[in-house]
C-alpha positions in Angstrom: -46.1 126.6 -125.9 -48.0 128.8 -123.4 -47.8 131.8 -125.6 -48.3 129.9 -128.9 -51.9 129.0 -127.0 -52.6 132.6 -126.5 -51.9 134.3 -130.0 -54.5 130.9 -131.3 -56.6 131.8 -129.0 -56.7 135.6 -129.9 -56.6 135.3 -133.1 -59.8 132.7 -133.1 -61.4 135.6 -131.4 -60.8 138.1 -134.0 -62.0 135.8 -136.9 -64.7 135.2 -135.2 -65.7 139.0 -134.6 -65.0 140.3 -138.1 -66.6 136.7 -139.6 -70.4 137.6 -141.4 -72.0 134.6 -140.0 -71.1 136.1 -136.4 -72.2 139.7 -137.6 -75.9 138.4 -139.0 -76.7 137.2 -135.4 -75.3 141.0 -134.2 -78.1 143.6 -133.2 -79.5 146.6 -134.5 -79.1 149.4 -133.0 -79.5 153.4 -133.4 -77.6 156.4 -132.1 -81.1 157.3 -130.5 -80.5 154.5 -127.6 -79.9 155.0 -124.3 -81.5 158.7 -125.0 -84.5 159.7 -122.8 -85.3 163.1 -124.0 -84.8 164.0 -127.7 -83.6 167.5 -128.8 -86.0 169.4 -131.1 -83.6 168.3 -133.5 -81.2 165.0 -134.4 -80.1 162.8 -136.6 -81.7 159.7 -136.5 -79.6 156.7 -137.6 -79.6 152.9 -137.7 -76.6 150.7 -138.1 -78.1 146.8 -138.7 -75.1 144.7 -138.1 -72.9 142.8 -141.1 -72.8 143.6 -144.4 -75.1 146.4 -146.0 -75.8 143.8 -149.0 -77.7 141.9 -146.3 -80.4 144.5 -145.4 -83.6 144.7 -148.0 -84.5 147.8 -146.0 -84.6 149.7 -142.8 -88.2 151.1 -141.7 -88.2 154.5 -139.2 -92.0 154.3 -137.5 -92.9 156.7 -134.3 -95.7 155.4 -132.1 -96.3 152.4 -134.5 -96.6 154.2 -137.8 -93.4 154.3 -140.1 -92.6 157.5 -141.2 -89.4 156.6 -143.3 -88.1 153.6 -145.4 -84.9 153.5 -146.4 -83.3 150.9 -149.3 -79.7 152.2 -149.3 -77.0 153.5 -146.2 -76.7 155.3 -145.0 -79.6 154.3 -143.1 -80.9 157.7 -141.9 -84.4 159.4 -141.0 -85.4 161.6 -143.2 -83.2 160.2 -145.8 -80.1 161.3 -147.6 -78.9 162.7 -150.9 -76.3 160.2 -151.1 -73.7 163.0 -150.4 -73.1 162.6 -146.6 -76.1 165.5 -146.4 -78.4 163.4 -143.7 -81.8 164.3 -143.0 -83.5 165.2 -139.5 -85.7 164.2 -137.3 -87.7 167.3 -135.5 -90.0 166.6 -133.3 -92.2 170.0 -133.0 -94.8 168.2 -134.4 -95.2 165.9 -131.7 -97.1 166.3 -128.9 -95.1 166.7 -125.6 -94.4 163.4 -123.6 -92.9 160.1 -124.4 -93.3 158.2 -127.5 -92.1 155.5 -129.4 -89.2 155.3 -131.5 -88.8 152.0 -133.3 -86.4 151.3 -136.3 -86.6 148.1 -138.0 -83.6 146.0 -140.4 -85.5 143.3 -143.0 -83.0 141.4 -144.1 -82.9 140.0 -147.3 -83.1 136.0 -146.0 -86.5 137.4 -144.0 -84.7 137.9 -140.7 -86.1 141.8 -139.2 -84.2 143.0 -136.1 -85.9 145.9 -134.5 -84.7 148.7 -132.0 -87.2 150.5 -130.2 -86.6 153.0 -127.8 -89.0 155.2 -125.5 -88.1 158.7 -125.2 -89.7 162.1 -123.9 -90.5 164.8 -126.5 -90.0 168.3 -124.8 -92.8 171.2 -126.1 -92.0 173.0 -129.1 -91.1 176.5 -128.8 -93.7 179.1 -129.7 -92.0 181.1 -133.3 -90.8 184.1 -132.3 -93.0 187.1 -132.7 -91.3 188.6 -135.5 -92.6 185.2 -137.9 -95.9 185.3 -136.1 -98.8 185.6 -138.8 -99.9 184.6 -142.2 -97.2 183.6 -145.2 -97.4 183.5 -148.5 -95.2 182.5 -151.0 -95.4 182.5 -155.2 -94.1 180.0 -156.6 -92.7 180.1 -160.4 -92.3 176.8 -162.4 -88.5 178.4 -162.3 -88.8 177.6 -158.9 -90.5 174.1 -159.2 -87.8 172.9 -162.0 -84.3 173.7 -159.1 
């Protein structure tokens, strides 16, 4: 009987951790948590919880203004080409110090779940002297058709 108990009870457990009602109360979260300094250059990605048909869209806003939305996963800053090529954030155009990172889920029956984290942004590194100057590049409507 005892072990007949145990297999209930761990399999009551399981349903309830792969059932969607438990995963829409889940959190959102980023692979950005937890950091304190960002590289010059990461991927920034959200993962709401449950089923991707849930989310409407996933906003990307530093320091209160969003910089990214994105309708589709993956859910990645600077988007994606839908080919497992995701884009980048780089923060050289930041100004040194900490700032906000906040990433917010809308889901589609008006919940939002947001994930903010606070995170120092090192200096950008000065080009090196070779690129240093003025560039110029023509552009040909060959070019502007790729």
């Amino acid at each position: 009987m005892r072990r007949s108990t145990s297999c209930t009870i761990v399999a009551l457990g399981v349903a309830l951790a792969v059932s969607p009602a438990a995963d829409a109360r889940g959190k959102l979260t980023t692979n950005l948590d937890g950091k304190k300094t960002l590289p010059a250059r990461t991927h920034w990605l959200a993962s709401p919880p449950g089923k991707t048909s849930a989310v409407k869209e996933v906003r990307f806003a530093i320091d209160g203004k969003v910089r990214q939305v994105e309708h589709k996963p993956p859910y990645s800053y600077g988007g994606d080409d839908g080919h497992g090529h995701l884009g980048w954030l780089v923060t050289s155009w930041l100004s040194a110090g900490r700032h906000r990172f906040t990433t917010q889920a809308l889901l589609k029956g008006g919940r939002k779940l947001t994930d903010t984290v606070v995170a120092r942004v090192v200096k950008a590194r000065k080009p090196p002297r070779s690129l240093a100057g003025r560039w110029r590049r023509s552009v040909t409507a060959d070019d502007l058709n790729r």
